[in-house]
SELUMNU-702780 format. One record per residue (C-alpha): residue in one letter; x, y negated, z. Coordinates in nm, 2 decimals, padded with zeros to 4 digits. Example, Ala and Ser with C-alpha at 12.3 -4.5 7.8 and 13.67 -1.06 7.14 Angstrom:
SELUMNU-702780
@aa->a	x->01.23	y->00.45	z->00.78
@aa->s	x->01.37	y->00.11	z->00.71
//
This chain:
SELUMNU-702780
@aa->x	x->02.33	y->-00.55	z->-04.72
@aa->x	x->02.23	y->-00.74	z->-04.43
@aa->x	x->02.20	y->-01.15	z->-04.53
@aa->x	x->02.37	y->-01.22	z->-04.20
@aa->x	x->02.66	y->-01.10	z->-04.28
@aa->x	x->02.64	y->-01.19	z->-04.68
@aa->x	x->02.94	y->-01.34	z->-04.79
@aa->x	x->02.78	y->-01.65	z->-04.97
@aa->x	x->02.47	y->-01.88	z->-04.89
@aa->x	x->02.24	y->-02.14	z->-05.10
@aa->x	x->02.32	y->-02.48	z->-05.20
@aa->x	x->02.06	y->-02.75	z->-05.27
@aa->x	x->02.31	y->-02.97	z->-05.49
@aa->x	x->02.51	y->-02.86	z->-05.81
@aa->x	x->02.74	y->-03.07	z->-05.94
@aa->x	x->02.65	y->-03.35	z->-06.13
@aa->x	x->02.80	y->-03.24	z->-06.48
@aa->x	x->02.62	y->-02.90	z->-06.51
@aa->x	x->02.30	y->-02.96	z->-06.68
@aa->x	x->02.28	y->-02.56	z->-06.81
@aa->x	x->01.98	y->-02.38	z->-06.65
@aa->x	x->02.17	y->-02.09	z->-06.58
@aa->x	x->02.46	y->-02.28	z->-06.36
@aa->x	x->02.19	y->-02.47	z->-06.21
@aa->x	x->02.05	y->-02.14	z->-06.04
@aa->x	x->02.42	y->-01.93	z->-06.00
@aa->x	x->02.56	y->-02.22	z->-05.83
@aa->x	x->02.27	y->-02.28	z->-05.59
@aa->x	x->02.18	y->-01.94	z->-05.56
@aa->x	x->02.54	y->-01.83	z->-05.42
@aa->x	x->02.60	y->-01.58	z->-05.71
@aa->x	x->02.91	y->-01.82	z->-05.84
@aa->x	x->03.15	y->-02.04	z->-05.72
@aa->x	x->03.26	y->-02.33	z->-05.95
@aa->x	x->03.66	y->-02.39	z->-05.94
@aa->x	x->03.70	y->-02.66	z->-06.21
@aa->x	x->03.50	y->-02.71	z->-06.53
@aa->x	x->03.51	y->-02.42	z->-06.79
@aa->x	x->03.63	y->-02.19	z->-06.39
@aa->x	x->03.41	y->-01.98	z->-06.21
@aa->x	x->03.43	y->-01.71	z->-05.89
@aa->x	x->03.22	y->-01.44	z->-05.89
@aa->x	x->03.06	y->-01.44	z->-05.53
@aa->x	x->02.92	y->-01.10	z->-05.35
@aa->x	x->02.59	y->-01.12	z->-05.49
@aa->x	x->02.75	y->-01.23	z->-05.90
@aa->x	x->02.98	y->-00.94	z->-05.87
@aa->x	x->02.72	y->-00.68	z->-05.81
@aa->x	x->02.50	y->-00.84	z->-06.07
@aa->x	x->02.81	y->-00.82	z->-06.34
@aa->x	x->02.92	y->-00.49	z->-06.25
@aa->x	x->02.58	y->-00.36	z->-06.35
@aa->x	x->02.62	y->-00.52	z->-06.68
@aa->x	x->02.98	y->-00.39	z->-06.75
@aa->x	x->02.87	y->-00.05	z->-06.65
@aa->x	x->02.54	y->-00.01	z->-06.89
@aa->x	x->02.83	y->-00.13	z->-07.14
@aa->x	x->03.09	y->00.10	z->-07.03
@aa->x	x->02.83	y->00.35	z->-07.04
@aa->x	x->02.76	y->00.30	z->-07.42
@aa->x	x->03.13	y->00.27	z->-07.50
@aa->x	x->03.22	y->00.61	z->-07.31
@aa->x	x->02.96	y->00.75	z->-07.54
@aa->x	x->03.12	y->00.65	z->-07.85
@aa->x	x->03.42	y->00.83	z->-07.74
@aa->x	x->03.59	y->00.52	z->-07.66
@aa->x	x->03.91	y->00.55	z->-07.37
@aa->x	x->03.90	y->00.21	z->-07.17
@aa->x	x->04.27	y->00.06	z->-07.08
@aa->x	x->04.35	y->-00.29	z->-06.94
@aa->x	x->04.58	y->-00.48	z->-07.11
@aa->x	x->04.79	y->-00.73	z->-06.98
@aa->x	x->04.71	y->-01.13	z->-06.98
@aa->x	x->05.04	y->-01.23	z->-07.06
@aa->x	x->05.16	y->-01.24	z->-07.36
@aa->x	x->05.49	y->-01.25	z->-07.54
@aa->x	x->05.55	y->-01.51	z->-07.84
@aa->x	x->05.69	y->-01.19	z->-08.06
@aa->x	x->05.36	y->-01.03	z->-08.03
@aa->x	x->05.17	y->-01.28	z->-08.21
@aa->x	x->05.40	y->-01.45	z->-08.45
@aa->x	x->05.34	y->-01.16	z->-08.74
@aa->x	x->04.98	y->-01.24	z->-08.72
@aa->x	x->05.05	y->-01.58	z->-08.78
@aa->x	x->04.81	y->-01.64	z->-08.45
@aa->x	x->05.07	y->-01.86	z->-08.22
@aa->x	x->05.11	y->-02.13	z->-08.42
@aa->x	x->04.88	y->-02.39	z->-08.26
@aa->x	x->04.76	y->-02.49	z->-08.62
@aa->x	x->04.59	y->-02.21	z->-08.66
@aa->x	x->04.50	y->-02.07	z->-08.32
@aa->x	x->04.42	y->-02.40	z->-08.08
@aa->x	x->04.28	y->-02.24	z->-07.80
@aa->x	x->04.62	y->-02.09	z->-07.61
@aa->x	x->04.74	y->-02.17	z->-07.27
@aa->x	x->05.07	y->-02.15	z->-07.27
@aa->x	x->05.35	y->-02.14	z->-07.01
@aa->x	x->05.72	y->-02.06	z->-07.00
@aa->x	x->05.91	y->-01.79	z->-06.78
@aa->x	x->06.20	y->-01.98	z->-06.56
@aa->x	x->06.45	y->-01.86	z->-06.83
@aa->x	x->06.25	y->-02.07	z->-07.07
@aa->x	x->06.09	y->-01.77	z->-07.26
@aa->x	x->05.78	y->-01.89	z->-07.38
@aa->x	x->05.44	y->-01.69	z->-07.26
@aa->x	x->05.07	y->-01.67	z->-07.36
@aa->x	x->04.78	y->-01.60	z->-07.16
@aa->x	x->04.60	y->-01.38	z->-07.41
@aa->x	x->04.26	y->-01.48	z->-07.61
@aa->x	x->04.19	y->-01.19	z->-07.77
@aa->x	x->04.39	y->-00.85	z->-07.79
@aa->x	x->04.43	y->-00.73	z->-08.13
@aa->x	x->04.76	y->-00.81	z->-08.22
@aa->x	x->04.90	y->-00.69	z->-07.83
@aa->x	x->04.70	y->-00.32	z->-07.88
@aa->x	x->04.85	y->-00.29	z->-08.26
@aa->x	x->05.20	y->-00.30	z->-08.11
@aa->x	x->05.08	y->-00.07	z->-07.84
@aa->x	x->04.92	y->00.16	z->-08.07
@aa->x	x->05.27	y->00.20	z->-08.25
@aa->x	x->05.38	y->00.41	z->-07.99
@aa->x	x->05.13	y->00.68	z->-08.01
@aa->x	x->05.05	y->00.66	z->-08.37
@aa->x	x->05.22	y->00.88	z->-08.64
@aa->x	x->05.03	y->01.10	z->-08.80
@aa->x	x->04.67	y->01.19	z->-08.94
@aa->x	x->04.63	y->01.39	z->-08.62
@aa->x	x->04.67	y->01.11	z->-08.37
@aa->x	x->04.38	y->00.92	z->-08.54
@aa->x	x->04.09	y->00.84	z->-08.52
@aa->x	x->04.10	y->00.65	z->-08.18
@aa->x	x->03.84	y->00.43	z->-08.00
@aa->x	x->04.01	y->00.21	z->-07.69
@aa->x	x->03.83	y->-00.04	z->-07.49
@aa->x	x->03.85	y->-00.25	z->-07.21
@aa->x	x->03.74	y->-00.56	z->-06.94
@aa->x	x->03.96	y->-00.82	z->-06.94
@aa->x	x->04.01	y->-01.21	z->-06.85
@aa->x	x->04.08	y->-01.38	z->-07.19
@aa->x	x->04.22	y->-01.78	z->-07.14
@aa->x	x->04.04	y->-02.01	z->-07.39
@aa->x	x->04.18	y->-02.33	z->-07.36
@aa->x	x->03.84	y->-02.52	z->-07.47
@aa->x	x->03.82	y->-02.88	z->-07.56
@aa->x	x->03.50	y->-02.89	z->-07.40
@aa->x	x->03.35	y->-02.60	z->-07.19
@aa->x	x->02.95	y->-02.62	z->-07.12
@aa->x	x->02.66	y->-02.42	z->-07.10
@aa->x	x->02.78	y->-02.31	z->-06.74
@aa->x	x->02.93	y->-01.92	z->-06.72
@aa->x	x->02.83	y->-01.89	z->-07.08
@aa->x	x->03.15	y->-02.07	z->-07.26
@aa->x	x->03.38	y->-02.10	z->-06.98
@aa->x	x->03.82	y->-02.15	z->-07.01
@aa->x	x->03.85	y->-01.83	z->-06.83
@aa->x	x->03.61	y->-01.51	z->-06.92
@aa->x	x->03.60	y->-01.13	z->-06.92
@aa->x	x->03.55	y->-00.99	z->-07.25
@aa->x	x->03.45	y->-00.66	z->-07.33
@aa->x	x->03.65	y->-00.56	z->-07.63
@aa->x	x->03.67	y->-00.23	z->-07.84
@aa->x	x->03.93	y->-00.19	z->-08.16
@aa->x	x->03.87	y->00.13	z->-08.38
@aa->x	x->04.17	y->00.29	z->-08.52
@aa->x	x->04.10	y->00.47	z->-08.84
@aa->x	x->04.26	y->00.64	z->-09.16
@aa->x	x->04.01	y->00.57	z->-09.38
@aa->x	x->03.72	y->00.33	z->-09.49
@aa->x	x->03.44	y->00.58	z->-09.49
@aa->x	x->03.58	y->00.72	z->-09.16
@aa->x	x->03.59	y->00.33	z->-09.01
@aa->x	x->03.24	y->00.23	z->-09.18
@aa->x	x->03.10	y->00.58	z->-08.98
@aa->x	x->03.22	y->00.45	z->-08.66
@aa->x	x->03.08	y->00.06	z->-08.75
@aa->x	x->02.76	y->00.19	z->-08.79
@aa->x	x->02.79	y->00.41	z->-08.45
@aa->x	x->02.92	y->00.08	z->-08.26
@aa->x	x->02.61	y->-00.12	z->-08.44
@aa->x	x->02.35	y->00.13	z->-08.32
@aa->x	x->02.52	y->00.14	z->-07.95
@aa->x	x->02.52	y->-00.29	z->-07.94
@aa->x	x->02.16	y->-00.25	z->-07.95
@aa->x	x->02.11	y->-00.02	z->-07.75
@aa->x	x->02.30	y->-00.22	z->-07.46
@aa->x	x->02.06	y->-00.51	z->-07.51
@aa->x	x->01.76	y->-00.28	z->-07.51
@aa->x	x->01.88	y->-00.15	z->-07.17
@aa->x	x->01.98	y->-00.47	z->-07.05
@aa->x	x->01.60	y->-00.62	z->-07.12
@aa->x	x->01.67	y->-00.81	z->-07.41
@aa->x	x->01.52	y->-00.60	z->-07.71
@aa->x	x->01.28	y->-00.86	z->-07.79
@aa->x	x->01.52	y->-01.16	z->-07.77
@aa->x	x->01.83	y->-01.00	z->-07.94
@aa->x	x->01.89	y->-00.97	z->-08.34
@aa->x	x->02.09	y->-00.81	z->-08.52
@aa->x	x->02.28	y->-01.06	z->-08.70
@aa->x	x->02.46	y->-01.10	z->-09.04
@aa->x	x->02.77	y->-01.39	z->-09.05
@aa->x	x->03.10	y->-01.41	z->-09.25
@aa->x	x->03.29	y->-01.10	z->-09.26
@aa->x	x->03.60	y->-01.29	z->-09.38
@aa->x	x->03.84	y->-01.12	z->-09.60
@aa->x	x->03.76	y->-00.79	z->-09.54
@aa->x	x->03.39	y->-00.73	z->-09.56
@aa->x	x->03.09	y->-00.88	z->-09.71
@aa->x	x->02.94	y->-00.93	z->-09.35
@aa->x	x->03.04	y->-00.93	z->-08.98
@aa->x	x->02.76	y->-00.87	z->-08.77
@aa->x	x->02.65	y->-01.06	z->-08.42
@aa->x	x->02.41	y->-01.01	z->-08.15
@aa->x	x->02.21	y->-01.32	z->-08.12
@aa->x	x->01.98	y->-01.41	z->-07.84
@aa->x	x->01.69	y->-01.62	z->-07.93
@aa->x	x->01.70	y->-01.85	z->-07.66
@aa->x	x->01.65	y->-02.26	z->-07.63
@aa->x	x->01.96	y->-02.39	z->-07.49
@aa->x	x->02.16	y->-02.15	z->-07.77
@aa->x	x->02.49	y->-02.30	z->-07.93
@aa->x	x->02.35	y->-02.14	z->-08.27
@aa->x	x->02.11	y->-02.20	z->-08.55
@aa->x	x->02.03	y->-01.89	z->-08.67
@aa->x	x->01.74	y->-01.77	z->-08.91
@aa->x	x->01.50	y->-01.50	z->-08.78
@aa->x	x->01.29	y->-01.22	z->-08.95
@aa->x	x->01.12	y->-01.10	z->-08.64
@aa->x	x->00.89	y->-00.84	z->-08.83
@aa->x	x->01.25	y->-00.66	z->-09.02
@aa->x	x->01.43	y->-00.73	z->-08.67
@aa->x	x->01.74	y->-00.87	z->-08.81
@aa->x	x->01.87	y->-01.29	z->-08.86
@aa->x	x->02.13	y->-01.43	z->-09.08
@aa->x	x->02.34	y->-01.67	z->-08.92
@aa->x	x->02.28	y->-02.07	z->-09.08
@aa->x	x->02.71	y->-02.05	z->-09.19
@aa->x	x->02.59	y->-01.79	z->-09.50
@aa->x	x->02.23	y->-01.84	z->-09.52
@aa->x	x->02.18	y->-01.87	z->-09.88
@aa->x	x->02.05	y->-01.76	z->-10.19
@aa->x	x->02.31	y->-01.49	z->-10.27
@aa->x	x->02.30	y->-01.32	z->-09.93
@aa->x	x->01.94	y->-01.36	z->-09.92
@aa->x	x->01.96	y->-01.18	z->-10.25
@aa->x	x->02.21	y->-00.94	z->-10.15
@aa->x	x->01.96	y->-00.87	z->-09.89
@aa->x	x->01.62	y->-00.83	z->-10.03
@aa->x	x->01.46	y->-01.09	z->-09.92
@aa->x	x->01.32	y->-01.46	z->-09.98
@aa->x	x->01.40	y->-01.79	z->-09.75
@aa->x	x->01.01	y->-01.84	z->-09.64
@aa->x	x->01.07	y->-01.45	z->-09.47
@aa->x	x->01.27	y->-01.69	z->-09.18
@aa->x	x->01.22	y->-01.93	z->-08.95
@aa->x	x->01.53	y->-02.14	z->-08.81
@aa->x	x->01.59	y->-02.10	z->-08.43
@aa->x	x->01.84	y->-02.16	z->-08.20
@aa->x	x->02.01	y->-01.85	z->-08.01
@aa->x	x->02.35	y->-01.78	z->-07.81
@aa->x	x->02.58	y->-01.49	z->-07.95
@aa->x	x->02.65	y->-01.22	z->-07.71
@aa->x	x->02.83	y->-00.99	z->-07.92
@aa->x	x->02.99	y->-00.93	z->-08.25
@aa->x	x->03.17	y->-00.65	z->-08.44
@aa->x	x->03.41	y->-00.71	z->-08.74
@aa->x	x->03.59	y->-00.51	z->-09.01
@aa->x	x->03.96	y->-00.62	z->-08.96
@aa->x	x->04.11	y->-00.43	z->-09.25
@aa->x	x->04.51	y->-00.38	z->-09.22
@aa->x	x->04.51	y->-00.71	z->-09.16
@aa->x	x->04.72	y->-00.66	z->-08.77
@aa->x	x->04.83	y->-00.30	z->-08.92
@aa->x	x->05.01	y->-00.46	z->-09.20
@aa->x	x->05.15	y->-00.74	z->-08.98
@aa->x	x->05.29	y->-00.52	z->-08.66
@aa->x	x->05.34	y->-00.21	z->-08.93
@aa->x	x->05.09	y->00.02	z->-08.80
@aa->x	x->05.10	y->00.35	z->-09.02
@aa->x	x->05.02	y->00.70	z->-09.04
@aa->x	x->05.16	y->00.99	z->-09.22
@aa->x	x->04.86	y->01.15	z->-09.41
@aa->x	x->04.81	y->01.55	z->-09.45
@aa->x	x->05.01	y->01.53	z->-09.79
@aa->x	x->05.34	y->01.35	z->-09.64
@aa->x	x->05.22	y->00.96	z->-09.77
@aa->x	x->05.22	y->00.66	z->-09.51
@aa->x	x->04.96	y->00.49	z->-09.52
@aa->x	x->04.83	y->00.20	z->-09.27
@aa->x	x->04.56	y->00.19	z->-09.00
@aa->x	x->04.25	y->00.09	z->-09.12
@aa->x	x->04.10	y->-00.14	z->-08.81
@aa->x	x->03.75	y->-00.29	z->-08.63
@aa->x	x->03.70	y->-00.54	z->-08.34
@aa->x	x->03.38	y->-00.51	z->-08.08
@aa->x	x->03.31	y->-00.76	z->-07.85
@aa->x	x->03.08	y->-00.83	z->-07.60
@aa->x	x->03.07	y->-01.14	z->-07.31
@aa->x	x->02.91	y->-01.00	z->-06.99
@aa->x	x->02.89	y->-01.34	z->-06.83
@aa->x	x->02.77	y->-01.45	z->-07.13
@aa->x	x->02.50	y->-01.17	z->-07.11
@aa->x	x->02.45	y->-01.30	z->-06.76
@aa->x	x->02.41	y->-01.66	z->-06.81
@aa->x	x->02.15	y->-01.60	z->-07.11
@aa->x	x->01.93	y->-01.35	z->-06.87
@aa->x	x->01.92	y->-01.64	z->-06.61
@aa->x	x->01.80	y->-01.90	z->-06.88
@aa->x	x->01.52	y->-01.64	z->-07.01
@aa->x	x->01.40	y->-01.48	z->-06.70
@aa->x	x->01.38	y->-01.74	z->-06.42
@aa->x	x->01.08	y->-02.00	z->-06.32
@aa->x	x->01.10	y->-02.38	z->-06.16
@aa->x	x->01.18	y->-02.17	z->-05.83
@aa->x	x->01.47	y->-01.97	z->-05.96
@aa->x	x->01.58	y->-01.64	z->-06.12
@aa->x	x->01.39	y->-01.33	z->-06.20
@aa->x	x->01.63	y->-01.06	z->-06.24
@aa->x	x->01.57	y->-00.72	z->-06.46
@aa->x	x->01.57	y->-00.44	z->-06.23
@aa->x	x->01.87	y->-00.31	z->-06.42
@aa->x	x->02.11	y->-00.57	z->-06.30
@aa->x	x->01.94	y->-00.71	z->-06.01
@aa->x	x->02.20	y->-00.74	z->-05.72
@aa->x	x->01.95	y->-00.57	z->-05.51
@aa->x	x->01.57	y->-00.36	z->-05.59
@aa->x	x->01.40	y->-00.47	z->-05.25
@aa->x	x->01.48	y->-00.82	z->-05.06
@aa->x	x->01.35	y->-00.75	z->-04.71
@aa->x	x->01.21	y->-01.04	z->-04.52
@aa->x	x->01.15	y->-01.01	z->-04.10
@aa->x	x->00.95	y->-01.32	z->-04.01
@aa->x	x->01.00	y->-01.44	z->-03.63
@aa->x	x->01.16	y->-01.32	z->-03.39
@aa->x	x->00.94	y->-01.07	z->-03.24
@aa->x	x->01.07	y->-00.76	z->-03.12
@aa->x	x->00.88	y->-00.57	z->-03.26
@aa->x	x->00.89	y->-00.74	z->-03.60
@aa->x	x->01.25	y->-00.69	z->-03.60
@aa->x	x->01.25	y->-00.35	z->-03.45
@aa->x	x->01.01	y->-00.28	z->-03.77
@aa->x	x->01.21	y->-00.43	z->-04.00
@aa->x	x->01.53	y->-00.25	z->-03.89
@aa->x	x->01.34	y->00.07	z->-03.95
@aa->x	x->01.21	y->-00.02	z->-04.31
@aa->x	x->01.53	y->-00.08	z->-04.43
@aa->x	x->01.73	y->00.22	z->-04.29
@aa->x	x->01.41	y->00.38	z->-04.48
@aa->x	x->01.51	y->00.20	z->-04.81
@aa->x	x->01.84	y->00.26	z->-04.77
@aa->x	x->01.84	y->00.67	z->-04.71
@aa->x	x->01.57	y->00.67	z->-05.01
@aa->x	x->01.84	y->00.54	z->-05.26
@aa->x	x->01.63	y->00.19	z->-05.29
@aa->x	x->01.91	y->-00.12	z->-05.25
@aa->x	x->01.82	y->-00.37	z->-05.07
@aa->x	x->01.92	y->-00.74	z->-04.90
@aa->x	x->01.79	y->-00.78	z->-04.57
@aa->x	x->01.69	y->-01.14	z->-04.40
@aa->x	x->01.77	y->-01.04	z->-04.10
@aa->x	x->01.88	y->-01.41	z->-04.04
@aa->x	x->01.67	y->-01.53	z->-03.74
@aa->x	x->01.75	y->-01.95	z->-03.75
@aa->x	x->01.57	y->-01.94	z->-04.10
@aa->x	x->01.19	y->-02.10	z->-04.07
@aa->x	x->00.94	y->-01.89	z->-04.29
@aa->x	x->00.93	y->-02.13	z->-04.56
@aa->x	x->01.33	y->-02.12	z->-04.59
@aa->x	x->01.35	y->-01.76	z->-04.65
@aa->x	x->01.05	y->-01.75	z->-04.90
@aa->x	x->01.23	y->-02.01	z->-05.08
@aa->x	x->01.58	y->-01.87	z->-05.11
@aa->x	x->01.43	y->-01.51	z->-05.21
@aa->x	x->01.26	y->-01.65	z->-05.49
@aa->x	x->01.60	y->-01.85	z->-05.55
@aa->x	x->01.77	y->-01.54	z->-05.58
@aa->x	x->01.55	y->-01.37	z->-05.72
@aa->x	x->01.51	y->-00.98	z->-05.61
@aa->x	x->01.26	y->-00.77	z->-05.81
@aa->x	x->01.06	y->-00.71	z->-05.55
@aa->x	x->00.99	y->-00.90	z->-05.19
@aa->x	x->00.89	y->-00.71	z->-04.86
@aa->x	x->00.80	y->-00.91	z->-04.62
@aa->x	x->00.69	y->-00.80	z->-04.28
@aa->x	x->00.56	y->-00.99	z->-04.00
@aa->x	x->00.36	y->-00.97	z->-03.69
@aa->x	x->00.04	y->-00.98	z->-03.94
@aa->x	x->00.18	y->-00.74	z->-04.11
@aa->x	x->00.21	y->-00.53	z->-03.80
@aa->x	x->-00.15	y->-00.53	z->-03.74
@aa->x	x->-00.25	y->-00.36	z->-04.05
@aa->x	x->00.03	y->-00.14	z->-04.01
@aa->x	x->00.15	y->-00.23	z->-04.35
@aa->x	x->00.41	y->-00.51	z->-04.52
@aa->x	x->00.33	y->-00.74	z->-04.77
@aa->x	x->00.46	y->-00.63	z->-05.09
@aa->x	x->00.52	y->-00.85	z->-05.41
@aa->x	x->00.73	y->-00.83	z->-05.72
@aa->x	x->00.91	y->-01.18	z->-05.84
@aa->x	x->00.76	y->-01.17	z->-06.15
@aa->x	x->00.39	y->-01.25	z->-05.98
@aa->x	x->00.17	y->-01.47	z->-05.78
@aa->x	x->00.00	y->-01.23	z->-05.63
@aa->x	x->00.16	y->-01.01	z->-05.31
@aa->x	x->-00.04	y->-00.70	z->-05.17
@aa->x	x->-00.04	y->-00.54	z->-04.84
@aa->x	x->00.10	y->-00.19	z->-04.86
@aa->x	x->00.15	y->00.13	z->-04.59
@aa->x	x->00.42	y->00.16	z->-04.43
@aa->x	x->00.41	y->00.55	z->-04.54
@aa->x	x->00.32	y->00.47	z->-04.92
@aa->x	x->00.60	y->00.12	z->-04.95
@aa->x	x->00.89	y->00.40	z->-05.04
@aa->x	x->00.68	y->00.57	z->-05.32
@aa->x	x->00.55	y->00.24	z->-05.48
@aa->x	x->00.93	y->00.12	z->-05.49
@aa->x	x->01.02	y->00.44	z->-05.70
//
């Protein structure tokens, strides 16, 4: 990508009501574009970052045998009634609207009740089940309060999963698969040693539901962390009995705050029995669909990287999700700086290596040093006409003071 032509550009001033680290640096950066409080766009540079994220995700999910789908936003009335979910006494977070033939409409939350009905139509007998569906879609939260930046926002993609099952050993198996592949996401998204496995309320229908907190300082959440067995119990059922339950003793934790990025939760035949979900079983009885929930926020994901891996001068992406490897500097105008630089990063570019080229010549030195470590590239290659006298670039990674000069030959192989 050449920065000339980059949809999106720095900012030196956020708005005065975002006080979240992580907005702070988006906003500025150019990676998001606040619409309203609670609203954000995802700019060039934000939409490469969360693509990365949903695909490590989708990765996972694929590999649990899961089919992704996208379900629609809108929502019908009769859809949520049986749950008992659209009366605004128990569910106060739904935007609402009204077709012009006054039929009233939802924008959807959350999707259980909508793929229960849509299930119906493919589920009837033993044979059509088990089945795993995912998906990415906008959910419409209508929050008294959003804050924290892209991290609780009105408007959000969610990452949901809903297991179908016909039995509670079959459903427990599949859990325990989803658990394993949660982790496993955070491991591959950077986060193993900020992420815990959780326990929390598991309602009605289990002793536990399980989160994926992120030790982080700004967090929403009090949890309380064992670091050495890898696990915290949210502060809502930290008490004696589950501390019993679990084996262990309060002095094993210290209190902390974190930020949830993903849950999973037993629902029973809680929607089955609503919408009538059933099966016929191999010896002729109906019996109903025994169901889970798995949810992850990417922009949540991506708003709690930026408020763990960033500095006073801005972010410090994981290579993983990093909208680009390599940011590519050409300092002055010189022809033969730039004639270099063009060269290095068609070099880059047929080696695999993505990069964002400064190719931006009304920027002063200082300027482009300060936006790449604004936006925050793993790696900065700089050449200039000092450069070009040692036949070499200067070479640094983001997350270090110290930059080294580096062959032109040997750049491509230290990269890889």
């Amino acid at each position: 990508m050449l920065q000339s032509s980059l949809f999106t550009k720095t900012i030196k001033n956020v708005p005065k009501d975002e006080i979240s680290k992580n907005a702070s640096f988006l906003l500025r950066a150019g990676f998001i574009y606040k619409e309203m409080a609670g609203v954000y766009s995802f700019l060039p540079l934000g939409l490469r970052v969360i693509e990365k994220i949903n695909n490590i995700i989708r990765e996972e999910m694929n590999a649990l045998g899961a089919n992704e789908v996208v379900l629609s936003s809108l929502q019908s009335k009769e859809t949520w009634e049986p749950t008992d979910q659209w009366n605004d006494d128990k569910v106060d977070v739904w935007f609402k609207t009204k077709l012009k033939n006054d039929t009233e409409l939802g924008l959807a939350f959350t999707h259980e009740a909508a793929l229960t009905k849509l299930m119906k139509e493919y589920v009837a007998s033993y044979r059509d089940l088990p089945r795993y569906v995912y998906q990415f879609q906008t959910k419409f939260r209508n929050e008294v309060r959003a804050r924290s930046g892209i991290m609780r926002t009105r408007e959000f993609v969610m990452k949901d999963l809903y297991s179908f099952c016909r039995t509670e050993a079959e459903h427990e198996a599949f859990y325990e698969k989803a658990k394993e592949s949660y982790l496993k996401i955070f491991r591959k998204l950077g986060l193993e040693d900020y992420t815990y496995l959780t326990f929390a309320d598991g309602g009605v229908f289990s002793k536990y539901s399980h989160e994926f907190q992120t030790i982080v300082d700004s967090g929403e959440d009090t949890v309380y962390l064992n670091k050495k067995a890898k696990l915290a119990i949210n502060k809502e059922v930290f008490n004696k009995e589950v501390l019993d339950n679990l084996g262990f003793k309060k002095s094993d934790f210290v209190e902390k705050r974190a930020t949830e990025l993903g849950n999973i939760f037993t629902l029973g035949t809680r929607f089955s029995e609503a919408l009538d979900l059933s099966y016929v079983d191999e010896d002729g009885a109906k019996k109903k669909v025994i169901m889970g929930s798995y949810g992850i926020g990417p922009a949540r994901v991506m708003g709690t990287i930026v408020e763990l891996f960033s500095d006073e001068n801005g972010i410090i992406w994981p290579e993983v999700i990093a909208p680009f490897k390599v940011h590519l500097l050409a300092l002055g105008n010189d022809d033969e700086v730039i004639k270099k630089a063009k060269s290095v990063y068609e070099d880059l570019l047929k080696n695999g290596i993505e990069v964002l080229f400064d190719d931006r010549e009304a920027k002063t030195f200082g300027e482009k040093f300060a936006e790449a470590d604004l936006i925050g590239c793993p790696w900065r290659v700089v050449i200039s006409e000092k450069t070009l006298k040692e036949n070499s670039v200067e070479l640094k990674a983001r997350n270090s003071k110290k930059a080294d000069l580096v062959s032109f030959k040997d750049l491509i192989n230290k990269l890889k």
